[in-house]
C-alpha positions in Angstrom: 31.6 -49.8 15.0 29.0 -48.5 12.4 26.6 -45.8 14.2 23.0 -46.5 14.0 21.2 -44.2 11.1 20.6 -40.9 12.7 17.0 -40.3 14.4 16.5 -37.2 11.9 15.9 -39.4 9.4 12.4 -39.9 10.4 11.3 -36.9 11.9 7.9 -35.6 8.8 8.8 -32.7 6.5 7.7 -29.5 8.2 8.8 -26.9 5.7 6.5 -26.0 3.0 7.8 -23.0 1.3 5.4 -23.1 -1.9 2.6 -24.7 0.1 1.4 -28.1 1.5 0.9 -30.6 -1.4 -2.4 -31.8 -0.9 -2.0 -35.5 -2.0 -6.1 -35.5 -3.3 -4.9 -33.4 -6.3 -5.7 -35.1 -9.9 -3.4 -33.3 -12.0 -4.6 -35.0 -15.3 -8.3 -34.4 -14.2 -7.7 -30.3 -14.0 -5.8 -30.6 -17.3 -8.3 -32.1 -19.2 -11.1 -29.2 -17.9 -8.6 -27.0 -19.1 -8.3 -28.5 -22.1 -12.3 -28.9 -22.9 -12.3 -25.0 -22.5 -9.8 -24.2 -25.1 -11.5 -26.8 -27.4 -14.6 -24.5 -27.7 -12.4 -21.4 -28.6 -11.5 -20.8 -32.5 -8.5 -22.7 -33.4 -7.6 -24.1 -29.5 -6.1 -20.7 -28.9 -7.2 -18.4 -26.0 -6.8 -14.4 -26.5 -6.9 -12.3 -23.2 -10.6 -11.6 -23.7 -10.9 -15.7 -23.4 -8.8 -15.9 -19.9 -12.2 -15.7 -17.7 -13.3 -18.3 -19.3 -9.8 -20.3 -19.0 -9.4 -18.9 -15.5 -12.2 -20.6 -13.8 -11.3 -24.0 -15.7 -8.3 -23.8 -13.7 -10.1 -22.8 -10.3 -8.5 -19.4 -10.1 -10.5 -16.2 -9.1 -11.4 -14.5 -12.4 -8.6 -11.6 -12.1 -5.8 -14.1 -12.3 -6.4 -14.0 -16.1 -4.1 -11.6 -16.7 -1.3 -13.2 -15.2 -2.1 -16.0 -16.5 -2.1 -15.1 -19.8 1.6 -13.6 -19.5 2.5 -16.7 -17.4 2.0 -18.6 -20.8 3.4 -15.6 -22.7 0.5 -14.2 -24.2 1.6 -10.9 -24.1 4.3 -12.0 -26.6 2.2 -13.0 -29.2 -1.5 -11.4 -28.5 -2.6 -15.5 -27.9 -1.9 -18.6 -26.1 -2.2 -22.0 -27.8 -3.7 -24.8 -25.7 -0.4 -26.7 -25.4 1.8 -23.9 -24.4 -0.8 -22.6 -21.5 -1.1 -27.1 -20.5 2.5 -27.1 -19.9 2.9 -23.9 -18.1 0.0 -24.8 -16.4 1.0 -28.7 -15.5 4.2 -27.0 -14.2 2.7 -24.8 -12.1 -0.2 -27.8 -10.1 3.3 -30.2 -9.7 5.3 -26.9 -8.1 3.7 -24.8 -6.4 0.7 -26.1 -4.1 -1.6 -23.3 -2.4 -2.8 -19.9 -4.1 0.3 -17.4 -2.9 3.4 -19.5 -4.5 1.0 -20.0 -7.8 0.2 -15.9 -7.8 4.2 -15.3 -7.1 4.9 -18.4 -9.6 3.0 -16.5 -12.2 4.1 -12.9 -11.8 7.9 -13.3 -11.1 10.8 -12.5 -13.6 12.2 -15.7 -14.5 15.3 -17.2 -12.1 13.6 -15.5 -9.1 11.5 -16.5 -6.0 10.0 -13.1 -5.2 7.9 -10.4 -6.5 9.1 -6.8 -7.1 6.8 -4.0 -8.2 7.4 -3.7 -11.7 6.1 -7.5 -11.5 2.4 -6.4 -10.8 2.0 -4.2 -13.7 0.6 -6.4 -16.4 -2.0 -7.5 -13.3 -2.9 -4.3 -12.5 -2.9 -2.9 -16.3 -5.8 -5.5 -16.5 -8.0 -4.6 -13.6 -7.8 -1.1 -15.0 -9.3 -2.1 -18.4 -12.0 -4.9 -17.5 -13.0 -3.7 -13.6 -16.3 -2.3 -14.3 -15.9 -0.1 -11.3 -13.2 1.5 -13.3 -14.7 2.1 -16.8 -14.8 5.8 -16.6 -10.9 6.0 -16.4 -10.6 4.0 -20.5 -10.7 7.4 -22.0 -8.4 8.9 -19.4 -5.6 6.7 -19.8 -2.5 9.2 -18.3 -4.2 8.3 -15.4 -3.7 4.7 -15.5 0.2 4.6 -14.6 -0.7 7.4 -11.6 -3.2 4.5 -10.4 -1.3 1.5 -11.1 1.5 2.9 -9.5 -0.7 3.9 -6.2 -2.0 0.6 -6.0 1.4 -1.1 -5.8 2.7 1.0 -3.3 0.0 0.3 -0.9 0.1 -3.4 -1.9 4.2 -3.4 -0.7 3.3 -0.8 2.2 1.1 -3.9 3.7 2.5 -6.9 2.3 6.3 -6.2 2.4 6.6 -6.6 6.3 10.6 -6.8 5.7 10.8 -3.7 3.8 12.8 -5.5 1.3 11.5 -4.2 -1.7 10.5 -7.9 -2.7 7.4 -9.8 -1.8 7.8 -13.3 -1.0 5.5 -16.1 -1.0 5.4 -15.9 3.2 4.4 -13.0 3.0 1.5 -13.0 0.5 0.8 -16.0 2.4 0.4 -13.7 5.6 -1.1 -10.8 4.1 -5.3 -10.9 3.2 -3.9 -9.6 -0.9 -5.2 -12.5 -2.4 -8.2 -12.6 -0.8 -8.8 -8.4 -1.9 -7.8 -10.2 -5.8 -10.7 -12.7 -5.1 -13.4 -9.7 -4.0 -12.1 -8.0 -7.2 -14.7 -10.3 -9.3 -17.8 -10.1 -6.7 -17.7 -6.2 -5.7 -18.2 -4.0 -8.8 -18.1 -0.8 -6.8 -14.0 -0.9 -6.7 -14.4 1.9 -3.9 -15.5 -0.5 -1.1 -12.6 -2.5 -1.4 -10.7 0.1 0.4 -7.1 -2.1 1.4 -5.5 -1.6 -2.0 -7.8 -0.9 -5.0 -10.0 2.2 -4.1 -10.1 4.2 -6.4 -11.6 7.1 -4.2 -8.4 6.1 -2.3 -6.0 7.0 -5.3 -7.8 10.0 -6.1 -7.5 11.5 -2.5 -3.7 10.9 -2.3 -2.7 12.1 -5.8 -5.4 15.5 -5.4 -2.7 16.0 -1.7 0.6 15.4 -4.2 -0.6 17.3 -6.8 -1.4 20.3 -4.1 2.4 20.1 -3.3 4.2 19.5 -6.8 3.6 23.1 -8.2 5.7 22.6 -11.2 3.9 18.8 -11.7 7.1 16.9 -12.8 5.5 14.3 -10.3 8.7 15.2 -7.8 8.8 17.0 -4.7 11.1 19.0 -2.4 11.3 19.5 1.0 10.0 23.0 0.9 7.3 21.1 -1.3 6.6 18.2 1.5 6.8 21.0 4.3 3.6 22.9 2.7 1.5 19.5 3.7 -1.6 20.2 6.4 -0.4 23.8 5.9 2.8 23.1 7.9 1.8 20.9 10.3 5.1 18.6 10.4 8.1 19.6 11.7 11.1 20.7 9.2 13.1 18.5 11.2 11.2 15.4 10.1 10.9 16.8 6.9 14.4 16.6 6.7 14.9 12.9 8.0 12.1 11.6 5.3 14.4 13.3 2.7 17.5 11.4 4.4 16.8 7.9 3.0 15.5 6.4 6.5 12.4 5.6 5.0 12.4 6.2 0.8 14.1 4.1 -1.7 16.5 5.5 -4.6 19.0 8.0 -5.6 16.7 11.0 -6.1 16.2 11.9 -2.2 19.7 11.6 -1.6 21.2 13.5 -4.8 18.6 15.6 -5.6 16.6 16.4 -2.7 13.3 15.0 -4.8 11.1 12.6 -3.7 8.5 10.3 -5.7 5.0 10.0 -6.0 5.5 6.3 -4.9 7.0 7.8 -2.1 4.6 10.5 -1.0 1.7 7.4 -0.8 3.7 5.6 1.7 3.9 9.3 3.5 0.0 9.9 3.3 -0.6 6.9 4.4 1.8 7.0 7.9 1.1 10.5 8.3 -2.5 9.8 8.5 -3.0 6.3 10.3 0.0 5.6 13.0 -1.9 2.6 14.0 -0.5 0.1 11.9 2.6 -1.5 12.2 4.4 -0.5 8.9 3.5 3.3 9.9 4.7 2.8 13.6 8.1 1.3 11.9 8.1 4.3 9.2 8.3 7.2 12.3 10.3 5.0 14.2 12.7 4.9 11.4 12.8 9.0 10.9 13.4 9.4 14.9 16.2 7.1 15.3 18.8 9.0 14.4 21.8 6.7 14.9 20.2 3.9 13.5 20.7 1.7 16.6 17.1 -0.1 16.9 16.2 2.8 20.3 14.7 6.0 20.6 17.0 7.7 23.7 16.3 11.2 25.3 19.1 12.8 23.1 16.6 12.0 20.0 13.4 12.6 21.6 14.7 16.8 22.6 16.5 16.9 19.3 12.6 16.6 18.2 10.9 18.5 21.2 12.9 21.7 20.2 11.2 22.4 17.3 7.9 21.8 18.7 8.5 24.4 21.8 9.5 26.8 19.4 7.1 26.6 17.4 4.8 26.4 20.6 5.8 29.4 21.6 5.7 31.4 18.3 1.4 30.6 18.7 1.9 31.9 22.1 1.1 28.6 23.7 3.2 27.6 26.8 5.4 24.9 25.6 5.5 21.5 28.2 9.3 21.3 29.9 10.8 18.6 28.1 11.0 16.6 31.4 7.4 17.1 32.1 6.9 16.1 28.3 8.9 13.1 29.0 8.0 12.1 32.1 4.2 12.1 30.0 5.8 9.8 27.5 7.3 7.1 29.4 4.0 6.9 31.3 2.3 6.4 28.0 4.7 3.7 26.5 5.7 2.3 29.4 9.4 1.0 27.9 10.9 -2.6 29.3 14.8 -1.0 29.6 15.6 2.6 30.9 15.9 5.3 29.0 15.2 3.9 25.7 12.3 3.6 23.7 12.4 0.4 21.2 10.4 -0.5 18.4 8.4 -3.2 20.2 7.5 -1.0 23.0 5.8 1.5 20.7 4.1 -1.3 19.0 3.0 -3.0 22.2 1.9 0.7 23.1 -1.6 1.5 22.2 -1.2 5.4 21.7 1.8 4.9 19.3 0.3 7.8 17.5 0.2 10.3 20.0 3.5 9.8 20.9 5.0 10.5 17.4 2.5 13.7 16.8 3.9 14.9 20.3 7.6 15.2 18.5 6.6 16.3 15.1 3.2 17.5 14.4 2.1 20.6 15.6 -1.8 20.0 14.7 -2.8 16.8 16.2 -0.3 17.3 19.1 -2.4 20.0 19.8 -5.5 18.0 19.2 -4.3 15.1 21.3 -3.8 17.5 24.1 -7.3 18.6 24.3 -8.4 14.7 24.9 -7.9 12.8 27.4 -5.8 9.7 27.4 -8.8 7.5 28.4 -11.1 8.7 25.4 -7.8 8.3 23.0 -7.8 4.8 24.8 -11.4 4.5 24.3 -10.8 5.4 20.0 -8.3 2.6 19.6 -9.9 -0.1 21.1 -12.9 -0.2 18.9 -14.6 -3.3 18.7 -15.7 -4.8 15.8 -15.1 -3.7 11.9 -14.4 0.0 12.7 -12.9 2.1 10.3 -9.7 2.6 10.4 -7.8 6.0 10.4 -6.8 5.8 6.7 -10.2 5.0 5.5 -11.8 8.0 7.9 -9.5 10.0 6.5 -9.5 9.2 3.2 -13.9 9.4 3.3 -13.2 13.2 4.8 -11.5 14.0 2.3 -13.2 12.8 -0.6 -16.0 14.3 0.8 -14.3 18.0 0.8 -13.2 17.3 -3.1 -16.5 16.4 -4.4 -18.1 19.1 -2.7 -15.3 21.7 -4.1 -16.1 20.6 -7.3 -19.8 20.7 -7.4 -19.4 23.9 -5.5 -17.5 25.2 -8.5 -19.7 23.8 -11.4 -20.9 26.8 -11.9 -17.8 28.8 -12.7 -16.4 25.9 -15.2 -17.5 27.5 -18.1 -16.0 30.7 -17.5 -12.5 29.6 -16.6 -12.6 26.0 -18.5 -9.8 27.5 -20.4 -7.6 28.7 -18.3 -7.5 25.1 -16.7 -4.0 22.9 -18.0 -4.6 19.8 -19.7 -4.0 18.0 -16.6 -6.4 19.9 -14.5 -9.2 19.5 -17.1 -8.5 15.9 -16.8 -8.6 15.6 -13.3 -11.9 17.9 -13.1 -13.5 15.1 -16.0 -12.2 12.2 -14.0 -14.2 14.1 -10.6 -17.5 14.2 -12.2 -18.4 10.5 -12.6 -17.7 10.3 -8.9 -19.1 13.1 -7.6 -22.5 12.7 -9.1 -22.8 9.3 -6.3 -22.2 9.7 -2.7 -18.8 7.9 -1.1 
């Protein structure tokens, strides 16, 4: 006997990965607004300096242009011709239906459904050379791969929740990028948009590598990486960082060298344990075996160091059950003995416990606050800062001041300045001469 057709059959599509399609679009009616644009430019053709203009005509924030125009393959041929950006662009409305599967539509290498970093270059390369809150850095432009490259490691350091090395539409989708992209055209003091494009940001964190890479081939050792906050972080988690728990290529492994990509995603951790990719980046150099729980075994392999090094400042070093006993209290672990990933994250004072097992300084600074006032920090109601952005403030603070402090001296030793460093003192001065 034939079997009725199976229920399934009518249950609505659920699944949107490239977004909703919103059935009030008029495809034709966008097109020709398109269309009337590139009518008013010479010969129907649109050059990048034409892509605002083209841009809003397809009701994209204004610093989509340059994706756009190499989604049309501008970049190809230094123009786009009305009928090549229309079908790309016709494409694009009948594919992809919300903002983050157009932006990954655009920027992806063809045959793929994700993003990787080399894809936001030609993005980035734009903001750089049209942001007026970056105009000083045109004549500087050595230091346009040093920021590019900073920016797209803090874009995959919060976007990237899978660690993946590939952004997908879900997660763009997740992730307040796009919205930062948007604030791009309204803010023209780059600075306050302090998530990924700060360019006070960018020059903290490369002034901290450039303290550590003495011979400047932009690499670093782990005699390099120990030197950080004057040797603050134990050379037993300088040694699991260099492990390949928590950087990407050969170089770490073969070499013992780690990237300046890599050192931004270390600045960043080392300096705000609050959020969930830094919480997962210590959780990954503690657990040693790689099995998903932080045991005792791990947690004294740790400890050690810190006694000893307790001790050699003639400070009386915690018992390591005391120390533990202090630990468990504070993370309060659902199984026995083990501390997982989702404990520390449900755990408020993540960051106490990691500087307890592998930074000397603010362990030391922890213990001379109470709990309830640490307690009292991280709940902060409202837009507070958060630990990056009080950190990185501090610090650009201390530079600018250092700098104006040595005005004075600059024409006596201009010369015995390198290249680099003359660059970097030029690229100081248009931001030193307005507060942070």
């Amino acid at each position: 006997e034939r079997l009725p057709p199976a229920s399934s059959q009518s249950i609505p599509t659920f699944y949107f990965p490239r977004g909703r399609p919103q059935d009030s679009l008029n495809v034709d009616a966008a097109i020709s607004k398109i269309e009337s644009t590139f009518a008013r430019l010479p010969h129907e053709r649109a050059t990048m300096d034409d892509m605002g203009l083209v841009a809003k005509a397809c009701g994209c924030p204004l610093y989509w242009k340059g994706p756009l125009f190499c989604g049309a393959g501008g970049e190809r041929t230094g123009s786009v011709s009305v009928h090549k950006f229309v079908a790309m662009w016709r494409k694009i409305l009948h594919n992809c239906h919300d903002d983050a599967a157009k932006f990954v539509h655009l920027l992806m290498s063809p045959g793929c459904n994700y993003l990787v970093q080399d894809d936001f270059v030609p993005f980035l390369q734009d903001v750089v050379n049209t942001h007026p809150g970056l105009s000083f850095l045109k004549e500087a432009s050595e230091f346009h791969s040093r920021y590019i490259t900073t920016v797209i490691q803090r874009i995959f350091y919060t976007v990237n929740r899978s660690w993946s090395g590939r952004i997908t539409c879900a997660e763009l989708r997740r992730s307040s990028f796009l919205q930062n992209v948007a604030l791009l055209e309204e803010e023209a003091d780059i600075n306050q948009l302090t998530e990924f494009f700060s360019y006070e940001h960018f020059y903290v964190i490369y002034c901290k590598f450039w303290e550590l890479d003495t011979d400047h081939d932009l690499l670093i050792d782990a005699h390099d990486l120990a030197r950080h906050n004057d040797h603050a972080i134990s050379t037993k988690m300088i040694d699991r960082i260099f492990s390949g728990a928590v950087t990407r290529g050969r170089k770490a492994q073969k070499e013992g060298k780690i990237s300046y990509a890599d050192f931004v995603w270390f600045l960043i951790s080392e300096e705000d344990k609050k959020t969930p990719t830094s919480i997962e980046y210590w959780f990954r150099c503690m657990d040693l075996d790689g099995d998903g729980a932080l045991s005792m075994f791990e947690l004294e392999y740790f400890y050690e160091e810190q006694c000893r090094r307790l001790d050699s400042m003639a400070i009386e070093a915690l018992p390591f059950q005391d120390c533990l006993c202090q630990m468990l209290d504070l993370v309060k672990p659902r199984s026995e003995g083990r501390i997982t990933l989702r404990d520390l994250k449900r755990c408020k004072l993540a960051g106490v416990f990691f500087d307890t097992f592998f930074n000397i300084e603010k362990y030391l600074d922890h213990e001379q606050k109470e709990q309830i006032s640490l307690l009292r920090d991280s709940d902060g109601s409202g837009p507070e800062l958060s630990d990056w952005e009080k950190y990185a403030a501090e610090e650009y603070d201390i530079l600018v001041a250092e700098e104006t402090a040595g005005e004075p001296w600059e024409d006596g030793f201009e010369a015995e300045l390198s290249p680099v460093e003359q660059k970097l003192s030029a690229l100081r001065s248009p931001l030193a001469q307005r507060p942070f």
